[in-house]
FIKEKOL-562405 format. One line per field, with one value per atom (N, C-alpha, C): residue number from 1; x, y, z. Coordinates in steps of 0.1 Angstrom, whole numbers, padded with zeros to 4 digits. Layout:
BEGIN
resi	NUM ...
east	X ...
north	Y ...
up	Z ...
END
This chain:
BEGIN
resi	1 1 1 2 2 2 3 3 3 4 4 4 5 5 5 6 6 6 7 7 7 8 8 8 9 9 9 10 10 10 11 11 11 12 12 12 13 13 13 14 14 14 15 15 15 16 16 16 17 17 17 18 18 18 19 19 19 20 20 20 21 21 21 22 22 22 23 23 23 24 24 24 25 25 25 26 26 26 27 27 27 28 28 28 29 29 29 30 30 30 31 31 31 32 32 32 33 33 33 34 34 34 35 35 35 36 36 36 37 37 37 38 38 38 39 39 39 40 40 40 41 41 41 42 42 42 43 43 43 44 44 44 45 45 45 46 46 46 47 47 47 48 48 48 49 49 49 50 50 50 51 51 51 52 52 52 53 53 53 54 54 54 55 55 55 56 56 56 57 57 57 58 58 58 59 59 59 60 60 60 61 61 61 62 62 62 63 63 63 64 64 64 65 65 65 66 66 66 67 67 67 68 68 68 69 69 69 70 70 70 71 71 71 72 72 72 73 73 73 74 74 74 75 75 75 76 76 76 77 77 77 78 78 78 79 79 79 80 80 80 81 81 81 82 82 82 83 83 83 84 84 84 85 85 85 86 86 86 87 87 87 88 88 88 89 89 89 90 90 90 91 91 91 92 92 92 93 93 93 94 94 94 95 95 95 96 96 96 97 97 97 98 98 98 99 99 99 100 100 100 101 101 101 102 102 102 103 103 103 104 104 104 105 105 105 106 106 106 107 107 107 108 108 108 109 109 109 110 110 110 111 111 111 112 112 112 113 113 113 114 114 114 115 115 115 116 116 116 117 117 117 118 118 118 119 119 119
east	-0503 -0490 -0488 -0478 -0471 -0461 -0466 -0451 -0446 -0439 -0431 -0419 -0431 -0418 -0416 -0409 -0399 -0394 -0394 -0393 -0393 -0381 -0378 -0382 -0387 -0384 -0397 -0405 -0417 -0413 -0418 -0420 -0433 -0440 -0457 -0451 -0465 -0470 -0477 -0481 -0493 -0499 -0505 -0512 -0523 -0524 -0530 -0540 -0551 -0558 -0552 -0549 -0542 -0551 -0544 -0554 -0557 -0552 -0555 -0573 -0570 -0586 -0597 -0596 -0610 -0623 -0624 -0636 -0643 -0659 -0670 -0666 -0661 -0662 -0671 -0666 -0672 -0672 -0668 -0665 -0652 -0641 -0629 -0627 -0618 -0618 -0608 -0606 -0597 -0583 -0574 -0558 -0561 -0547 -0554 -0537 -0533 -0521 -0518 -0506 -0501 -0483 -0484 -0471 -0459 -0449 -0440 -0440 -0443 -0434 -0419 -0417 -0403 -0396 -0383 -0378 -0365 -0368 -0359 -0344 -0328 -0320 -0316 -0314 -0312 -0299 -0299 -0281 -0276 -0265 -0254 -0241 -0237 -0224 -0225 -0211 -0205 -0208 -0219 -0225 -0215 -0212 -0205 -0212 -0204 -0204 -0224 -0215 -0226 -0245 -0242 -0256 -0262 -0249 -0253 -0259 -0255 -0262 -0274 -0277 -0293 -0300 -0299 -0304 -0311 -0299 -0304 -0313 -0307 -0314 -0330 -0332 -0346 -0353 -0349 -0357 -0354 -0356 -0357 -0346 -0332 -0326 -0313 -0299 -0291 -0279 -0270 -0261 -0249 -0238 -0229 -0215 -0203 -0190 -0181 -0175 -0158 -0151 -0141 -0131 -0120 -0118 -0111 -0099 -0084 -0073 -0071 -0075 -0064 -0071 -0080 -0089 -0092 -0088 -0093 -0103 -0107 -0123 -0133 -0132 -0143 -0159 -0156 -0175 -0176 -0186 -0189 -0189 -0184 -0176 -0182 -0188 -0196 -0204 -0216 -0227 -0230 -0233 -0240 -0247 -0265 -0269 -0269 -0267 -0269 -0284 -0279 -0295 -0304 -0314 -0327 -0333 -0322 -0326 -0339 -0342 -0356 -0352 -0356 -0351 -0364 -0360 -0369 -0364 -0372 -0371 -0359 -0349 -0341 -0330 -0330 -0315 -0306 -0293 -0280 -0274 -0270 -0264 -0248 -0239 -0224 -0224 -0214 -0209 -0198 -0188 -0174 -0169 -0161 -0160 -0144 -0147 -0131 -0123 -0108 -0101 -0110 -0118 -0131 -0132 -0139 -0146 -0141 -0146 -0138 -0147 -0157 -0169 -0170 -0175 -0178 -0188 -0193 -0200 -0214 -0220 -0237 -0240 -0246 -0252 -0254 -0253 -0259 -0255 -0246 -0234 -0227 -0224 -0213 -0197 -0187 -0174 -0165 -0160 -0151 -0136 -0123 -0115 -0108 -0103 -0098 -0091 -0077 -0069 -0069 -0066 -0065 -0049 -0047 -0033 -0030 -0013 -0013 -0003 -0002 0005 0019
north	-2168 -2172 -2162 -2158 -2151 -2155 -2154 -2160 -2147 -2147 -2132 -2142 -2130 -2137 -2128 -2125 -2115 -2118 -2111 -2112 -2101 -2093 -2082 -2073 -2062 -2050 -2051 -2062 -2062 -2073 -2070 -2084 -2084 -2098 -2101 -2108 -2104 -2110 -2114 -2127 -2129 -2139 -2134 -2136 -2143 -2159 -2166 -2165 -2165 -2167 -2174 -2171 -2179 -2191 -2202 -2214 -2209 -2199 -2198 -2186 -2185 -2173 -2183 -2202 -2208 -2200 -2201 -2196 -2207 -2207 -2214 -2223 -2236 -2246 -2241 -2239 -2234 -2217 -2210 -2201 -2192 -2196 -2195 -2179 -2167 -2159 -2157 -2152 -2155 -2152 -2152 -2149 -2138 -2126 -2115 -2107 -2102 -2103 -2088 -2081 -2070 -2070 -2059 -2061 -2048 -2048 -2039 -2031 -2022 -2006 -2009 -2009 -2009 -1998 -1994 -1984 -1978 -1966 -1964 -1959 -1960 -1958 -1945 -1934 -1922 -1921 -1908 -1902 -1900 -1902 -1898 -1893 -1895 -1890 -1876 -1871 -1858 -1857 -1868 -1865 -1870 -1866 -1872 -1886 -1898 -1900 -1902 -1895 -1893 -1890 -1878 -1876 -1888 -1895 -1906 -1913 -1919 -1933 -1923 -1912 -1909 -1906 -1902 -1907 -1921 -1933 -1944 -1947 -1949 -1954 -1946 -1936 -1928 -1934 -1939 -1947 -1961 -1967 -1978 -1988 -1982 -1993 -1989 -2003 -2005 -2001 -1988 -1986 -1991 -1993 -1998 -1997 -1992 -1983 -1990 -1987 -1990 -1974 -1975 -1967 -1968 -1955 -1954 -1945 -1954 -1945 -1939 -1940 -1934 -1921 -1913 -1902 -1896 -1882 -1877 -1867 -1864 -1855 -1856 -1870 -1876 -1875 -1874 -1877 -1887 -1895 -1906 -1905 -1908 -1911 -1925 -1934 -1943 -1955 -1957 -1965 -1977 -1984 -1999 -1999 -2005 -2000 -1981 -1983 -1969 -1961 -1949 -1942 -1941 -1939 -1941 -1959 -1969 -1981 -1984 -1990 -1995 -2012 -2008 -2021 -2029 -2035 -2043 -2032 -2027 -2025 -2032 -2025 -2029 -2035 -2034 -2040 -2030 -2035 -2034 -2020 -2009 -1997 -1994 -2002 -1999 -1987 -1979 -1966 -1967 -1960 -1960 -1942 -1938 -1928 -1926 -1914 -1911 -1905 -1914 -1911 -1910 -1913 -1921 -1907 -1901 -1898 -1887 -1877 -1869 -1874 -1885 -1883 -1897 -1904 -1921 -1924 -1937 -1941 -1942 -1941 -1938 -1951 -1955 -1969 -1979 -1990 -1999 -1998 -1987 -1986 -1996 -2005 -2012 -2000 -2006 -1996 -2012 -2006 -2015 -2008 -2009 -2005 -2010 -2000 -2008 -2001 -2004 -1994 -1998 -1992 -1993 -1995 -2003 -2006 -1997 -1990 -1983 -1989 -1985 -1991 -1983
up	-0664 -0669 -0681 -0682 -0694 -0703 -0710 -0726 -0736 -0733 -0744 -0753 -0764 -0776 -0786 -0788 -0794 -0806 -0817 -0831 -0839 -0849 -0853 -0841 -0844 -0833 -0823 -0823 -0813 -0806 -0795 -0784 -0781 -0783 -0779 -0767 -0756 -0740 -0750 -0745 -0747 -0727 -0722 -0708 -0705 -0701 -0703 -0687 -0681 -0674 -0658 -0648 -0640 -0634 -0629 -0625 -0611 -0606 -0590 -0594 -0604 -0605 -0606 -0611 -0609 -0614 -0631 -0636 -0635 -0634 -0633 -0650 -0650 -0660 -0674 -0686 -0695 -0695 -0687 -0687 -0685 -0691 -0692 -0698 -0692 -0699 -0706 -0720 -0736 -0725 -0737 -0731 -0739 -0731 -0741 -0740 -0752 -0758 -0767 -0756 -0761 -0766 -0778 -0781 -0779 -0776 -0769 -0782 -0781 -0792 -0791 -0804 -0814 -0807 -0806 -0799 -0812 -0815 -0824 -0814 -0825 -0819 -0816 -0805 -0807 -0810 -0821 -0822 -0810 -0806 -0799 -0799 -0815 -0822 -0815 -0807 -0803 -0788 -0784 -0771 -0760 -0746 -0739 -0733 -0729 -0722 -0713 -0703 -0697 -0703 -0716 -0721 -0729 -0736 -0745 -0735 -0723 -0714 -0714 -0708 -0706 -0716 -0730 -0742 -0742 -0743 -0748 -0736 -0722 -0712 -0712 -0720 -0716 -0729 -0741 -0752 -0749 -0733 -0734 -0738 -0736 -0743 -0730 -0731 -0728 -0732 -0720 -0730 -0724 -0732 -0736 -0737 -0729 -0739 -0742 -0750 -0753 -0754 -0749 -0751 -0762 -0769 -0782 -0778 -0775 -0772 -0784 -0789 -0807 -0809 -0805 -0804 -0794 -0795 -0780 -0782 -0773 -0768 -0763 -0756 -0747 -0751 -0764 -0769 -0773 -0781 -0788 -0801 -0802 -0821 -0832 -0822 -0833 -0827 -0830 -0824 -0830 -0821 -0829 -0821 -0826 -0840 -0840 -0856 -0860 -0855 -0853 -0849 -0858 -0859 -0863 -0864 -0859 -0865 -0852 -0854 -0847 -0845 -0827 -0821 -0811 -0808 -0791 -0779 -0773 -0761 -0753 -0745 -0738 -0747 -0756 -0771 -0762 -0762 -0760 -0774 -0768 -0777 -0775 -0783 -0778 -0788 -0773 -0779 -0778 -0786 -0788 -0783 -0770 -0768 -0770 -0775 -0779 -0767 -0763 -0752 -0739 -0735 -0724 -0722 -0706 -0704 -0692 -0690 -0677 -0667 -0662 -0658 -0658 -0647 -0639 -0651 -0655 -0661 -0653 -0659 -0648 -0646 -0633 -0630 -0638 -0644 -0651 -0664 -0666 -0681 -0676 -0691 -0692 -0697 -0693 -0701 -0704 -0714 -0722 -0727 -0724 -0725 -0741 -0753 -0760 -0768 -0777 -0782 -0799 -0805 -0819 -0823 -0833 -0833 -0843 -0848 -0852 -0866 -0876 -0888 -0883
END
């Protein structure tokens, strides 16, 4: 059995002995318990699209878009979280790309469509 519990930028397994393995009574072996590496955020400001998802997706994380009509040049103009921050494995990375993208969102990218209103 496995229990993952997750707190600031680690997640603990901790892996408890299965009942189907039947150790000899009094000989139970421990639970034994590793914790996931922190994953810092990579920069992506300037990057398109496309290099930002394989950035985040290659440090373990989830990425994310919104689209910014009010800006054009199809790179990414601003992240949540900021890069360098140190996260959990697989945390969610929205990127904001200016006037979207010449180029399909890669597999398992979310895209988000959204405009800025103007004074």
């Amino acid at each position: 059995m496995n229990t993952t519990v997750g707190q600031g930028a680690a997640a603990t397994t901790t892996t408890f002995p299965s009942e189907a393995d039947n150790p000899p009574p009094g000989n139970v072996p421990p639970a034994t318990t590793t914790t996931a590496p922190p994953r810092a955020i990579p920069n992506v400001i300037g990057d398109t699209e496309v290099q930002a998802a394989s950035s985040v997706s290659a440090a373990g994380l989830n990425p994310q878009f919104t689209t910014d009509t009010g800006c054009a040049g199809g790179t990414v103009n601003s992240q949540n979280p900021a890069a360098g921050t140190t996260v959990r494995a697989e945390t969610t990375v929205i990127m904001e790309v200016c006037g979207g993208s010449a180029t399909t969102a890669p597999v398992g990218a979310t895209t988000t469509t959204t405009q800025q209103g103007l004074l």
